[in-house]
N, C-alpha and C positions, 0 to 999 in steps of 0.2 A: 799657685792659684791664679796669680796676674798673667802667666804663659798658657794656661790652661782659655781664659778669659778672652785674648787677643788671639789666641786659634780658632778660638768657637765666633768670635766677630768677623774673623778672615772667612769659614765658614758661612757666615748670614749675609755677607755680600751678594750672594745670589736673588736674597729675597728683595734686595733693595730696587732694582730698577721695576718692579710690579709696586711694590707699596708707595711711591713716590710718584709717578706717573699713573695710578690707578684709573679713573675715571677717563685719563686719553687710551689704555689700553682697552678697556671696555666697549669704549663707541668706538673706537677702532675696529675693534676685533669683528663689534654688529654689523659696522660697514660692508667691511669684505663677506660678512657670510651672505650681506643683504643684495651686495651686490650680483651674488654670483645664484640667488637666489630667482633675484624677478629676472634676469637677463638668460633664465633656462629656457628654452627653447621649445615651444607646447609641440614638441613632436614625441614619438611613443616609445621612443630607444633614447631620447631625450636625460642624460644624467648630467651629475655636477662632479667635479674634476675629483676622482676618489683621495687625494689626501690633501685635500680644501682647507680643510681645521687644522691637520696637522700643520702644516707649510706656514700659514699664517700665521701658526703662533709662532713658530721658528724664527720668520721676518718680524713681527710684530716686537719680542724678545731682542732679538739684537738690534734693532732698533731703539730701545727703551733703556740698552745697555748703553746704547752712546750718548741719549738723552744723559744720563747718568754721570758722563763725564764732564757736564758742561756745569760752569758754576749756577747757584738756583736763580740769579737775579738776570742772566740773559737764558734758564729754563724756560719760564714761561714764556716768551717771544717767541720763544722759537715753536714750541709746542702750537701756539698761537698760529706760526707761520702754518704750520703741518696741518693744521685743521683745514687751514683755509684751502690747501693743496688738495689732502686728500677730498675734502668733500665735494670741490670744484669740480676733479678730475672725473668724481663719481655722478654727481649733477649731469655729467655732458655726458659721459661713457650710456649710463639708463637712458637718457635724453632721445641719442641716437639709436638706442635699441627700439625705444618706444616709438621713434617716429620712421625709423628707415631699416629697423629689423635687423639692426647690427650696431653689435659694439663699438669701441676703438677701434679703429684700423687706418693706416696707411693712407686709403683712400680718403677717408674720410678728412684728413690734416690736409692733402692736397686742397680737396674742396674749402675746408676752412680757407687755403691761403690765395684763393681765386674768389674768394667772396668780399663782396664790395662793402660799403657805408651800411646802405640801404636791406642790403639780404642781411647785415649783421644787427640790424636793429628789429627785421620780422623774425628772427632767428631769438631774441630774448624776450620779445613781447610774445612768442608763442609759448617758451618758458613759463611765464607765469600766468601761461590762462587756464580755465580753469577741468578741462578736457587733461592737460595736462598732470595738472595738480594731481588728480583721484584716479589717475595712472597711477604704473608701479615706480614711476618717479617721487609719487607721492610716499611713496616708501621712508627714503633717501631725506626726503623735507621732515618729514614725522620725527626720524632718528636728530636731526639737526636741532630740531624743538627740542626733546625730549634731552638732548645734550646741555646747549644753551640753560635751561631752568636744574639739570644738575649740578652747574658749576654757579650760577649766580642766586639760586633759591638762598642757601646758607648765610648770604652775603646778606642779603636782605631781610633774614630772618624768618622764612617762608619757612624752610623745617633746619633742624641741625643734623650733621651725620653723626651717628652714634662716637662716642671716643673711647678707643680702645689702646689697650700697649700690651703685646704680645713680648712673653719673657724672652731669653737668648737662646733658650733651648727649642723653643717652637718656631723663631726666627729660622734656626739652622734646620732643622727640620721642614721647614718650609722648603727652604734654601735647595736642601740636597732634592727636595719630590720638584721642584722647578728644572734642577739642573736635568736630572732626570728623565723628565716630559720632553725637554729642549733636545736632548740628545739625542732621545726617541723619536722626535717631531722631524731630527736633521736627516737620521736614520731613513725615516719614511720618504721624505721627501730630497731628497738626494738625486737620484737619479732624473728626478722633472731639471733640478740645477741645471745637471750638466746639459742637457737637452738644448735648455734657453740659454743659455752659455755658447751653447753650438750656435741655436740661431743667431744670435746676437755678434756672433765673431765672425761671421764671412765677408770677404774680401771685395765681394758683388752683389750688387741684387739678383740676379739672376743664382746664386748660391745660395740665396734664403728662398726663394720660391722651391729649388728644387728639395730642398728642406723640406718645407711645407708640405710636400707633397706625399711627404712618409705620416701614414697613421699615429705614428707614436712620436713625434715630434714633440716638444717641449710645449707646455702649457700654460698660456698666460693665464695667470688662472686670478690677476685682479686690475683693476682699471688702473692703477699706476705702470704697471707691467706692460699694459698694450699701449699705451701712450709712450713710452718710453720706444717700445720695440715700433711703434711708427714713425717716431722723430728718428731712430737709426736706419728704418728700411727707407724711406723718404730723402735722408741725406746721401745712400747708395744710390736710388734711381737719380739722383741731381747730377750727380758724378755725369751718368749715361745721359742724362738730358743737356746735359752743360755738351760733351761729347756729339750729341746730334744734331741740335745746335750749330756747335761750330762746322759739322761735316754740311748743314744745310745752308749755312753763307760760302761754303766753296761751292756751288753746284753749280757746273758749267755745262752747258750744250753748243757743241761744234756744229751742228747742222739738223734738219727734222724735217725729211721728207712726206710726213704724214700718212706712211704708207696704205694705213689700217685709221681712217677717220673716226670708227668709231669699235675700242674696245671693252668689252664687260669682262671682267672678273668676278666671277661667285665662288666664295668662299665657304663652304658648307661646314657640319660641325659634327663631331663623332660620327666617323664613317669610314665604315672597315667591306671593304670592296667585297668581300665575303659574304654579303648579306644583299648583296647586286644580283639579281638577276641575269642581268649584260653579262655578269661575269663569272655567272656559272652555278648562283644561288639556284636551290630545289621553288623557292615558292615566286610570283609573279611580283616584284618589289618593285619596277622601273621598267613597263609597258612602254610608256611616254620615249622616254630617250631611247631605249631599242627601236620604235616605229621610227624614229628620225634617222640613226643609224643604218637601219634597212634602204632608207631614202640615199642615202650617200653622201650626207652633208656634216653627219655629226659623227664623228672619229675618236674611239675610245682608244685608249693608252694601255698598255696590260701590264708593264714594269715599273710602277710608281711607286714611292716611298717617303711619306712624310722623315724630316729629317727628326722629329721629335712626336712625342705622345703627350704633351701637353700644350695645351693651346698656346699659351704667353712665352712659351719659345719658338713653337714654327711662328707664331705674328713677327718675332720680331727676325728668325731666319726669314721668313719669304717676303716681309718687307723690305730689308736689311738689303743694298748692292752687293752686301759680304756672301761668300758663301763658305762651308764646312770645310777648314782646312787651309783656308785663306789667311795672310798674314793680318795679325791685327784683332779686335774683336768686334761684333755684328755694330755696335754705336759707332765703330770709328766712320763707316760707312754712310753715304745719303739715302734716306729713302727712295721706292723708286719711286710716288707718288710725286715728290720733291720735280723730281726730272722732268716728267711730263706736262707738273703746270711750268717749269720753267721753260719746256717747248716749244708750249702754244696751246697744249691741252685744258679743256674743261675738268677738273677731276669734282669728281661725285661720289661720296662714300655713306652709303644705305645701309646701315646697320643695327641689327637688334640684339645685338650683345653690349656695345660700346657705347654708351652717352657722357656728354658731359656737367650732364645738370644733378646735385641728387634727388630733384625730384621721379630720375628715373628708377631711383634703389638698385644702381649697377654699381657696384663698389666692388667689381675685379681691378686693383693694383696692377697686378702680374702682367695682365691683358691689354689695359687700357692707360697706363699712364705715359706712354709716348705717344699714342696714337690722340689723348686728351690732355698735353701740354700747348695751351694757348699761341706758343709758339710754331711748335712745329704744328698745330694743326695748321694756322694760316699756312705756312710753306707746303703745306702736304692738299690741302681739299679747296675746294671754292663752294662749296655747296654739302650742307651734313641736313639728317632728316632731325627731326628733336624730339620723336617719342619712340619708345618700346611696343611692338605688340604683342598678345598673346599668341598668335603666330605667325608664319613666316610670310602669308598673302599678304601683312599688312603695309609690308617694303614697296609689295608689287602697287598698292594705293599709294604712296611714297612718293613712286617713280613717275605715275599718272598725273599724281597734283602739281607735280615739281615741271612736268611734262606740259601739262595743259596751262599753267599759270607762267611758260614760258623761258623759267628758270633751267630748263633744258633743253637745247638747238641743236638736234640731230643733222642741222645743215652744217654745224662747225666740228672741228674737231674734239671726240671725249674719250677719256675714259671712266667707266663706271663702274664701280667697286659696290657687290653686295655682300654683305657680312650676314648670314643668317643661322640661328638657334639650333638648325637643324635636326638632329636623333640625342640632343644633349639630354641628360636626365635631368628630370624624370621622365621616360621615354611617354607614359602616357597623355602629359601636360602637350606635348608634340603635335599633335593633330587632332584635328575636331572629332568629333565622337561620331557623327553622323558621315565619316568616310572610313569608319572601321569596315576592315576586307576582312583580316587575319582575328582570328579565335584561338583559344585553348586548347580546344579539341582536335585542332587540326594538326598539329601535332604532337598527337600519341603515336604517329604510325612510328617518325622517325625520328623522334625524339620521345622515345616510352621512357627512358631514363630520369626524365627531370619529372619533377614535383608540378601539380596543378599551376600551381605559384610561378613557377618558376614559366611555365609556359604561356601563362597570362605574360609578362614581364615579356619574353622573346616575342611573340606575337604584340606585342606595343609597340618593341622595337620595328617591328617589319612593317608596321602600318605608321608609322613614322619616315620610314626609309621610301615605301610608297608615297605618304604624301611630300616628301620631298621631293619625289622626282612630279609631281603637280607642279611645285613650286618651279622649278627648275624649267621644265615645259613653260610655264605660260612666259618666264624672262625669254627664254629663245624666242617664243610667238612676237615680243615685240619687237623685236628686232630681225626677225623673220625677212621681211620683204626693206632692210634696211643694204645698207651697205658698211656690216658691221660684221665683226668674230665675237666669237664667247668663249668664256675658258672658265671650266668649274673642276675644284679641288675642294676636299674637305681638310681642315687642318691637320686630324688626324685619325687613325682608325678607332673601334673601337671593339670591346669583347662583351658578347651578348651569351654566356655560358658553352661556349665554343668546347667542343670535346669534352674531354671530360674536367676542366677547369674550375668551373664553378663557381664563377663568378661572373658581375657586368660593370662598363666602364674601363678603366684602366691600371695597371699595377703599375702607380710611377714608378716608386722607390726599387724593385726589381732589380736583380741584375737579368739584363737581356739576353733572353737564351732564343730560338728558334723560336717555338712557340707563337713568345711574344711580341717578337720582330715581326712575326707572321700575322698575328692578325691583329696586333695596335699601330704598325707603323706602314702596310701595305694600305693603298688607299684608290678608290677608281679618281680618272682621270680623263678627261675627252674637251675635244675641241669642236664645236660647232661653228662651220662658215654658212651664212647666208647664201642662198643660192646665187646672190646679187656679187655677194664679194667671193664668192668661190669663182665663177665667171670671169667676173673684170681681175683678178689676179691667180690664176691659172699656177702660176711657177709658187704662189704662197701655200695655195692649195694642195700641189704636187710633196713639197716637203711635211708642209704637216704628215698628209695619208703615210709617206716614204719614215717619219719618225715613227710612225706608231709603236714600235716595238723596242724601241731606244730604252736601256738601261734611263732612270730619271729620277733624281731626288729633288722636290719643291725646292727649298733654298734656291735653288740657280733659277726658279723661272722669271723673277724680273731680267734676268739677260736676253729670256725669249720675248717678253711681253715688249723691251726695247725694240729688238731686233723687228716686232709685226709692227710697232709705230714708225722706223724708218730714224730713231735717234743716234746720233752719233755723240756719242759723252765718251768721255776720260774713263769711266767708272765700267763701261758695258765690257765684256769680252768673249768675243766669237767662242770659246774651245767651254763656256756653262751656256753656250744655247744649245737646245735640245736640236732647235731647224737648221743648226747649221753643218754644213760641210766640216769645218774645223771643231765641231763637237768634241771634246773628250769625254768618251763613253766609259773611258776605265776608269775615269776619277773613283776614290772608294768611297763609298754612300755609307760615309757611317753617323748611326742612330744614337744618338745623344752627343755624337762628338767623339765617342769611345768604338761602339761595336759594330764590326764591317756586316752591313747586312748580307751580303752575297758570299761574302766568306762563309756566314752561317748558313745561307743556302747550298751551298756548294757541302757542306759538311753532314746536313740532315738528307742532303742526295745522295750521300758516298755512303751513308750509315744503313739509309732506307734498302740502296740495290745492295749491298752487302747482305743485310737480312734476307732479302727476296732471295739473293743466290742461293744460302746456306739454307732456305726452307727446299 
């Protein structure tokens, strides 16, 4: 009977860490469902992580298991501590969804650790005002009370909890339907493990973004989890900041002829040359830059290749001196922004994707956190704009105020960097509604295949990709009658249900077959001279037109962009400029680091005339 006894007790151990820790399991459990509740996303495809409940009670359970092994007189402390953890962490996680429409993240710890005395005391007095409060923050508060008078009402005699003693046999019974649920719960939520296991183990930041970029990536699915996974992706980009950093106190310049006094750089954004007009597109998408073209001044590129399909990689290839292939990785290198103010250049960087404030609600990590470390920005810009707008004319006001108010001297030497929004999704948000060209309707002829929808969606894109090239005209028109070049690249292409595909945007995660090489990593590319500086340098002029048709992967054009300023650096090397004689045109242009894109050109060529023959 005593052997019988001491089985059936070894048995009811399961039930013990629920009964013992009951009331922190509770408002725990409320927490995480609450959190994950108000922080859904009022959009229409909008759901919460399908094994939410299970998962949590798995964590919450082994959790309660450890509580369990701790003696009961430092339990409570610690329990004590975990409250104050968990519901801090939840407090700030709501906080920042309520106020900046995003959870935890990455970015968001940055900004915490750039914020001063002052931003950190409007930062808790907005906390408790009352806008705040009767948010879904007020959630979060509600549960907090309602915890608090659970654990001290008894205390005080406000009510009793019932007393109960459940026999040994309901004990185990317990025991086994817990072990049970547990197992089932680990069952369920297993596979999210290993996922956040992945993310959390990579070597780089740059190995957790390209993570990130797969659909089914691992799900922080509660506000311990995304704080935790920001303090790791945070201490990766340090690594790389610490890295660029030390590569921007070696930045030397041997000489700087100023060849090119005044260069622009436009950076555009999803755009897949395929939906260019210049370059071969069926509907009229870039009027603008073809009349200029016709004129003789503005020289399109027909062999271009972003070196990646996600933005927060070609920023930091085509910022990077590194290029694909190069020994080393993209941080060990100086920016080329770095170089030019260390010249003599004015740099000026107009962008509406990348701010540093959050009052801008830009909380791209991936994107913006070298280009938004207080360090290197000094080393990198003399002049940044400090609002976002809804669309891309707002740079071109940007440029004018900055222009008129002085802060820009077309008499000294610049370079100026525009970063814009470009054909990014949501393609419609893109362009004012009052310069809609492109309809629905307009293609049924040659596009009958796609869904109404679907052709609303392509036709956004196309009157997006037209008002870019507005955008793109009116920077040339300033600089028009200047003595300055332009150079415009979009970071990457993009697919707008292309063939028969069926989709828009991009397929990070992908393995890269033709296809996709084709039309997410092909991108237009053109250089506009003023007729002023095509003139006075005749021989800069002559090689551009003479490159046009130059095999060309971004990565290597700060070696061009050196080469039109006249810099002599350590870092620059004739054989990645495109203008130069010593060009290496056979370097292999490979897309992500891995797939030769020309190899696979070369191979859907060899396939296509093979077919052709045999028909």
């Amino acid at each position: 009977m005593i052997k019988q006894e001491t089985w059936m007790r070894w048995l009811a151990v399961a039930w013990k860490p629920l009964k013992s820790n009951a009331l922190f399991f509770v408002m725990m459990y409320l927490l995480g469902c609450i959190c994950a509740w108000v922080t859904l996303g009022p959009y229409k495809d909008a759901k919460l992580y399908d094994h939410l409940y299970s998962e949590l009670f798995f964590d919450l359970y082994l959790l309660l298991a450890a509580l369990t092994l701790v003696p009961e007189r430092w339990r409570r402390w610690l329990r004590l501590a975990l409250y104050v953890v968990f519901y801090s962490v939840a407090l700030v996680d709501v906080y920042c969804y309520v106020t900046f429409s995003s959870t935890l993240n990455p970015s968001m710890l940055m900004l915490v650790a750039e914020t001063d005395s002052r931003e950190a005391w409007e930062f808790l007095t907005t906390l408790v005002s009352v806008d705040v409060i009767f948010s879904n923050l007020g959630w979060i508060l509600l549960l907090i009370g309602v915890n608090l008078l659970l654990h001290f009402a008894p205390r005080y005699h406000l009510f009793r909890w019932p007393k109960y003693a459940l026999s040994l046999r309901y004990e185990v019974a317990l025991s086994l339907l817990v072990v049970g649920v547990w197992i089932g719960c680990g069952c369920a939520s297993w596979e999210n493990k290993v996922k956040v296991h992945q993310l959390m183990s990579a070597d780089t930041i740059g190995e957790v973004e390209h993570t990130l970029t797969d659909k089914h990536h691992g799900v922080l699915y509660n506000p311990l989890l995304r704080l935790v996974f920001s303090l790791y992706a945070n201490d990766l980009a340090s690594h790389q900041v610490d890295k660029l950093v030390a590569a921007a106190d070696k930045v030397s310049v041997d000489s700087c002829s100023f060849r090119s006094p005044t260069i622009v750089l436009i950076i555009g954004e999803s755009y897949g040359k395929h939906h260019s007009h210049q370059y071969g597109y069926a509907l009229p998408t870039t009027p603008r830059q073809e009349r200029r073209a016709r004129r003789g001044f503005l020289v399109p590129f027909t062999d271009v290749v972003a070196p990646w399909n996600l933005t927060s990689y070609v920023f930091k290839n085509v910022f990077s001196m590194h290029v694909v292939g190069q020994q080393g990785e993209w941080c060990d290198y100086p920016l080329f922004p770095e170089i030019f103010k260390k010249a003599g250049y004015k740099v000026t960087f107009l962008t509406n994707q990348f701010l540093m404030k959050p009052a801008a609600a830009v909380f791209d990590f991936s994107g913006g956190f070298f280009l938004n470390n207080p360090t290197l920005d000094r080393a990198q810009f003399d002049l940044r704009n400090t609002a976002l707008h809804r669309y891309d004319a707002g740079l071109l006001q940007d440029y004018d105020d900055f222009l008129k108010a002085g802060k820009i001297n077309l008499q000294q030497p610049n370079l100026i960097l525009f970063h814009l929004i470009g054909q990014h999704v949501n393609y419609r948000d893109r362009y004012p509604q009052e310069r809609k060209k492109f309809v629905a309707e307009r293609y049924e002829r040659f596009r009958p295949e796609l869904t109404q929808k679907q052709r609303m969606i392509l036709a956004d894109y196309d009157n997006a990709v037209r008002y870019n090239d507005s955008i793109v005209d009116q920077i040339c028109r300033r600089f028009a009658n200047k003595d300055a070049i332009v150079i415009y690249m979009p970071d990457h292409g993009e697919e707008c249900y292309e063939e028969n595909r069926g989709f828009i945007c991009r397929n990070h995660s992908a393995q890269i077959d033709w296809p996709l090489a084709h039309y997410e990593f092909e991108i237009p590319f053109w250089v506009y001279c003023s007729p002023r500086y095509a003139h006075r340098r005749p021989e800069l002029f002559r090689a551009i037109v003479q490159a046009r048709k130059r095999r060309l992967m971004t990565d290597a054009l700060p070696h061009m962009l050196l080469y039109l300023a006249g810099i002599s650096a350590k870092d620059y090397h004739a054989k990645y400029n495109v203008l130069s004689d010593e060009y290496d045109e056979a370097r292999p242009r490979l897309l992500k680091g891995t797939a030769d894109y020309d190899a696979l050109r070369t191979q859907f060529s060899t396939k296509k005339n093979k077919a052709k023959h045999e028909r």
